[in-house]
C-alpha positions as CSV (number, residue, x, y, z in Angstrom):
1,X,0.0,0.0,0.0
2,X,0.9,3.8,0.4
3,X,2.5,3.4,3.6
4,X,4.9,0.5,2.0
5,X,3.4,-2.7,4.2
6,X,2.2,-6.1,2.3
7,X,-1.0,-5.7,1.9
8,X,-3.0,-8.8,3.0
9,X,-6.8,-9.6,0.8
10,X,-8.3,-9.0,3.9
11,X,-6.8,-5.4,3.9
12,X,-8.6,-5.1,-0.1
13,X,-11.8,-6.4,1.0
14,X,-12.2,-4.1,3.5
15,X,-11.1,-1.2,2.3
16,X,-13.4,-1.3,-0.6
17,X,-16.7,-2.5,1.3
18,X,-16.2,0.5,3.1
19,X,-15.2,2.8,1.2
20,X,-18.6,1.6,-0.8
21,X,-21.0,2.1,1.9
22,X,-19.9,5.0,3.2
23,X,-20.0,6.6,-0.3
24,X,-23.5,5.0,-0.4
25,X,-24.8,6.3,2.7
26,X,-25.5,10.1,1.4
27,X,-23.9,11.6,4.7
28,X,-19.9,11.2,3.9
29,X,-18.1,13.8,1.5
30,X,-14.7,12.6,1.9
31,X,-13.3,9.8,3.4
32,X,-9.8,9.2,4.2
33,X,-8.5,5.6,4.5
34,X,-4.8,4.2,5.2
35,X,-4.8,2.0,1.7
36,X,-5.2,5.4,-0.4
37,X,-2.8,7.5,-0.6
38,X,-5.1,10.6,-1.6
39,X,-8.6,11.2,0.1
40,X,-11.7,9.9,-1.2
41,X,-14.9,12.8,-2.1
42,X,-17.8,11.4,-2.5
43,X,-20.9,12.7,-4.8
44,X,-22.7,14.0,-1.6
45,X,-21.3,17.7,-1.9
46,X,-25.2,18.7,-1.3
47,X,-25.9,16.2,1.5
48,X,-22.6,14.9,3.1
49,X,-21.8,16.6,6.4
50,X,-18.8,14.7,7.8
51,X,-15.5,13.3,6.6
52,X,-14.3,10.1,7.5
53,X,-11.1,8.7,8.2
54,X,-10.5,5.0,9.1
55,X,-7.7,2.5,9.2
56,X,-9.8,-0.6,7.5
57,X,-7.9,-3.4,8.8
58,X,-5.5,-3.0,11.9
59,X,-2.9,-5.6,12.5
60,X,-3.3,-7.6,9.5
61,X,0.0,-8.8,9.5
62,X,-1.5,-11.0,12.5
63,X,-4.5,-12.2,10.4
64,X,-2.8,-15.6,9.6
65,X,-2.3,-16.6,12.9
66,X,-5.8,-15.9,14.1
67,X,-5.0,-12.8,16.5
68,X,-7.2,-10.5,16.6
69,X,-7.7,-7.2,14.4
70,X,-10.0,-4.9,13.8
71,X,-11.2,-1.8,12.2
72,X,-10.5,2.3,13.6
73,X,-12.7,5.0,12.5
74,X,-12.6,8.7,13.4
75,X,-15.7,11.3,11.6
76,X,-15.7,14.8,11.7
77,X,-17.7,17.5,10.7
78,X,-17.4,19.2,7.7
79,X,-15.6,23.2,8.0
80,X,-18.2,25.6,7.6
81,X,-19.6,26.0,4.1
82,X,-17.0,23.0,3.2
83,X,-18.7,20.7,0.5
84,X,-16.0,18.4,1.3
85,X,-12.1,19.5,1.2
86,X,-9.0,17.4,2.8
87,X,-8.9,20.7,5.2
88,X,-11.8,19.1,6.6
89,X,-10.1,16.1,8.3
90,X,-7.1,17.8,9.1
91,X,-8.2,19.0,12.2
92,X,-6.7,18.6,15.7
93,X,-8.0,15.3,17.0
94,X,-10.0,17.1,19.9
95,X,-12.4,18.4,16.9
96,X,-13.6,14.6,16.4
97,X,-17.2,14.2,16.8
98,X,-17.6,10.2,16.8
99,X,-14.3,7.7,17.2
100,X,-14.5,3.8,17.7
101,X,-13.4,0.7,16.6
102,X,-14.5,-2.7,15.7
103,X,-12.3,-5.8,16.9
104,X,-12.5,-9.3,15.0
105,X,-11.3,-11.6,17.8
106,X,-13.2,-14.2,19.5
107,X,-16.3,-12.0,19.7
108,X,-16.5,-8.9,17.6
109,X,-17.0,-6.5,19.5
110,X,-18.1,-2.4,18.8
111,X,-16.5,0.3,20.9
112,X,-17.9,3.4,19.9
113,X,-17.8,7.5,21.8
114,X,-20.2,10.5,20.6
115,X,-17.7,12.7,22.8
116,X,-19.8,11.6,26.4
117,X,-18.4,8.7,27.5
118,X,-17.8,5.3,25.7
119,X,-20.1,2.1,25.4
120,X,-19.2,-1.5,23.7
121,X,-21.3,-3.6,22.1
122,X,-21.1,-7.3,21.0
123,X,-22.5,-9.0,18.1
124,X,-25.0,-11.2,18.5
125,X,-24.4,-13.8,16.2
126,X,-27.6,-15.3,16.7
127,X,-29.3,-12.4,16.0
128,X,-27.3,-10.8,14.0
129,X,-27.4,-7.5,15.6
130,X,-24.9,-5.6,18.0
131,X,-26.1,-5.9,21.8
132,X,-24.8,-3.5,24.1
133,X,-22.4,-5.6,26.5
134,X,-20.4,-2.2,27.7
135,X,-22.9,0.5,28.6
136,X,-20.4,2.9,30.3
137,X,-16.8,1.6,29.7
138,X,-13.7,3.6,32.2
139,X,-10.3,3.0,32.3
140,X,-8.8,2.9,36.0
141,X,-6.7,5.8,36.8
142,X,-3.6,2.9,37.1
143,X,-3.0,-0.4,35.6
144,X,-1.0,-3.2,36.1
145,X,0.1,-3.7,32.4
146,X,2.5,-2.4,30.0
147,X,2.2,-2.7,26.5
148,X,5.1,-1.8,24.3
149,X,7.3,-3.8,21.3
150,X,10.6,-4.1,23.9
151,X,12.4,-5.7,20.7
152,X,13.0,-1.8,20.0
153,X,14.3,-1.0,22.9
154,X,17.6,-0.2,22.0
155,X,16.7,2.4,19.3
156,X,13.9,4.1,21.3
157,X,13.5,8.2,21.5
158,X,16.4,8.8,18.8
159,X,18.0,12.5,20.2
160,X,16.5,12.1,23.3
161,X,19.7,11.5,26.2
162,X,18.1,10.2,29.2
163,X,15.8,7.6,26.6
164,X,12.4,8.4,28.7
165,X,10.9,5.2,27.1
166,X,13.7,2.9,27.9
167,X,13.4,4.3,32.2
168,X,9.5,4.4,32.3
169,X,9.8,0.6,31.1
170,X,12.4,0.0,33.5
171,X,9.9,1.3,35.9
172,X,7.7,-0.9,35.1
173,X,9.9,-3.6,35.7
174,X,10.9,-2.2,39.0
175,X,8.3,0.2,40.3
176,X,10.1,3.2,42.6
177,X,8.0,2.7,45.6
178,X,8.7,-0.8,46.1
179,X,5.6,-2.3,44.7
180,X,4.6,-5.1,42.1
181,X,5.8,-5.6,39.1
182,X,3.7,-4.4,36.0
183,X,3.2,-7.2,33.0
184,X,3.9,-7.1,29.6
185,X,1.2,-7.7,27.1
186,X,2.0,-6.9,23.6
187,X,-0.5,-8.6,20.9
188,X,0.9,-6.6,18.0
189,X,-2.0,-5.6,16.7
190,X,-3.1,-1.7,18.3
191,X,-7.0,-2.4,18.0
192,X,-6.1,-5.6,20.4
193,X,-3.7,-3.9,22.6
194,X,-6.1,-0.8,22.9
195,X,-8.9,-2.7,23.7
196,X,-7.1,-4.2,26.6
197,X,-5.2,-1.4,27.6
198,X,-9.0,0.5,27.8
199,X,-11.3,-1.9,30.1
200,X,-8.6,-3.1,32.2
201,X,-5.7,0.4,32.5
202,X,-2.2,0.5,32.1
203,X,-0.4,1.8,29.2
204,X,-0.1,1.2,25.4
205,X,3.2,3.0,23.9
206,X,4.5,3.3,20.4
207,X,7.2,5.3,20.6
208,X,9.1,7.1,18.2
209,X,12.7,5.7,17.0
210,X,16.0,5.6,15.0
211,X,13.7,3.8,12.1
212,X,10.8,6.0,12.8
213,X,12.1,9.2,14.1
214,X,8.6,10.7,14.1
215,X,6.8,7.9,15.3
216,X,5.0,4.6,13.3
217,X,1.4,5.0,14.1
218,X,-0.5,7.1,12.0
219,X,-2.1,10.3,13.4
220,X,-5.3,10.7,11.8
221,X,-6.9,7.4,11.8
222,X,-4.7,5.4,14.1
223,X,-3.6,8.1,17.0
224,X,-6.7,10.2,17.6
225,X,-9.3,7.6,16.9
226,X,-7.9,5.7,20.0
227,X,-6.7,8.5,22.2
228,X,-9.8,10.2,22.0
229,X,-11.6,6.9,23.5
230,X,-9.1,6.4,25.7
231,X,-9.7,10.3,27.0
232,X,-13.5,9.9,26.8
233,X,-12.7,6.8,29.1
234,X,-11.0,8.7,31.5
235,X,-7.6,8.2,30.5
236,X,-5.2,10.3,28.9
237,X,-3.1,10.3,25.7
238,X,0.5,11.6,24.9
239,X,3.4,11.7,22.1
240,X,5.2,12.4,24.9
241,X,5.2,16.1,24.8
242,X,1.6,17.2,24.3
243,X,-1.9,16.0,24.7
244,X,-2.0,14.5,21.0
245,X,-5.6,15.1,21.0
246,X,-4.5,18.8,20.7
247,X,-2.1,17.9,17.5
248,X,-3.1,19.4,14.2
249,X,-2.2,16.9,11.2
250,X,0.0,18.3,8.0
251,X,-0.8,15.5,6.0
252,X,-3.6,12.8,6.3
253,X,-0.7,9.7,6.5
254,X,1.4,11.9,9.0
255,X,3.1,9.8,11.5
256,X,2.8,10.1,15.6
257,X,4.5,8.8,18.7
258,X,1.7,7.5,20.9
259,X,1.6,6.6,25.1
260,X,-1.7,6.3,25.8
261,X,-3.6,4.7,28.9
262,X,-4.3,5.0,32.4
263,X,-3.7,8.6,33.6
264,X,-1.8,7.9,36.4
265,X,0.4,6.1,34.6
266,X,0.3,8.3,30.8
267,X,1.7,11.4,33.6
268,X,4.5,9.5,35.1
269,X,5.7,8.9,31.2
270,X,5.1,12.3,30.0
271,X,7.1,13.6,33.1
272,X,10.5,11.4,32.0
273,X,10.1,13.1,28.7
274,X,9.8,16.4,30.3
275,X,12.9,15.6,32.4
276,X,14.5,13.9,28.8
277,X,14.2,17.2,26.9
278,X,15.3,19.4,30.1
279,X,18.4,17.7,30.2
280,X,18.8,18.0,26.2
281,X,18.8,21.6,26.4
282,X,21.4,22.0,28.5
């Protein structure tokens, strides 16, 4: 695709189903989606009031070995008197009206925010119809899990002298004030680790490094989607230096460093960066 990953089938078939029913539906002018490398405008220019952007198949790399993936969707609002411009998605995250996220595992299961909260629901596969399983879904202030790829370790926060990454994981590890340990979960697929990371706290981190200096994840439809759940969850969301709810895209496939979680924990990480980039000034 555009971003230079193997595309899988699965990634084809869902792109284009969506791309065809949100076309379809009347209400979309332009959609943004991580297998195009321009954005999509619809024929609703008289009727479409929101622009779409989605990642249509997270972690498909994983889809051969059965873990679980899923699909990321962000919508905002057009710009007044807009009939449908790329300006209109790139918008600070915090400007989202609707975020969520569908995950293909061993349920499938539909996390969704308006901007008050954030519910789940889970297919019913008897009746074919979503039944709300999470009516009011909050992250604990802390967790007890970590969720990071450690086989970067050694190239994490490129510039950065004190490697605020490499410490908060050593935290983890060996927490200051004496207590237990937190445990690794990684899945490798963001929609998984998210989804975790969201009922039951902690921290999911993609951080930037020597191979991706300005981070992996993509902004738009991978960052904000998820950060602003996480924050309408109770949590909080980082790159390290700034809310990235409060980030304002240049560029619809625009990369991002992400720490995102439980606030109690997303703080302790955003204050070793503040202490990182202290001790790089001087």
């Amino acid at each position: 695709n555009i971003q230079g990953e193997e595309q899988k089938k699965l990634d084809v078939i869902s792109n284009d189903v969506l791309l065809d029913t949100l076309s379809k539906s009347g209400n979309v002018a332009v959609i943004v989606s991580e297998e195009n490398e321009l954005p999509i405008f619809t024929d609703n220019k008289t009727t479409g009031k929101y622009g779409v952007v989605l990642d249509p198949m997270d972690g498909s790399s994983n889809i051969d070995c059965a873990i679980p993936v899923g699909t990321i969707f962000g919508v905002y609002e057009l710009l007044p008197g807009s009939l449908g411009t790329q300006e209109d998605v790139l918008q600070a995250g915090e400007k989202m009206i609707c975020a969520g996220y569908c995950l293909y595992g061993s349920s499938t299961v539909l996390v969704v925010s308006l901007g008050v909260g954030v519910v789940g629901f889970t297919l019913d596969t008897v009746l074919g119809e979503f039944v709300l399983s999470h009516p009011s879904i909050s992250t604990p202030d802390k967790g007890c899990v970590y969720s990071i790829n450690e086989g970067n370790s050694s190239t994490w926060d490129a510039g950065l002298p004190d490697q605020p990454t490499l410490k908060y994981v050593n935290l983890c590890k060996v927490p200051k004030d004496g207590g237990p340990p937190k445990s690794l979960r990684y899945i490798g697929s963001m929609v998984g680790d998210v989804h975790r990371t969201l009922l039951y706290g902690g921290v999911f981190i993609y951080p930037a490094d020597k191979k991706s200096p300005k981070g992996k994840l993509r902004m738009l439809y991978e960052c904000f989607p998820m950060a602003f759940l996480v924050t309408q969850a109770g949590g909080a969301a980082t790159d390290g230096t700034m809310p990235i709810l409060q980030k304002i895209p240049n560029g619809i496939h625009e990369r991002s460093p992400i720490c995102l979680g439980s606030k109690i924990d997303v703080q302790e990480y955003v204050e070793l960066f503040s202490s990182a980039q202290s001790s790089a000034k001087m």
